[in-house]
Steps between C-alpha positions, in 0.01 A plus 500: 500500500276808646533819459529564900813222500627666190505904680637380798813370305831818421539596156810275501277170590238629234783510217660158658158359461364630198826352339426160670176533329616588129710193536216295559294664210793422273488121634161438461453663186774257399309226643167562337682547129689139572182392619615385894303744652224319746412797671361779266306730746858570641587710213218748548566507882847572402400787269270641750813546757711622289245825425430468900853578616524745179220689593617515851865562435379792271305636800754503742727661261271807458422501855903520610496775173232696664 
């Protein structure tokens, strides 16, 4: 996901999606320790989103604070 995709989405989409994504860390960690995970780039790209729409939640926060 990019970062423009990611600020054009509400607060409410960025928390709807950022638990989407924790989900998905949780399942693939899962995979890799039952070893069933094919895939293993997908857990750094997954990582990297999370702290995306983090950092970009956080922003918009202390921009609406300002």
């Amino acid at each position: 996901m990019k970062a423009a995709d990611v600020r054009a989405l509400s607060v409410d989409q960025l928390n709807d999606e950022l638990a989407k994504l924790k989900k998905e860390q949780f399942n693939l960690r899962f995979q890799g320790a039952t070893g069933q995970l094919e895939k293993t780039s997908r857990v750094q790209e997954v990582r990297r989103d999370i702290a995306r729409i983090k950092t970009i939640a956080r922003q918009k926060a202390a921009v609406s604070k300002a």
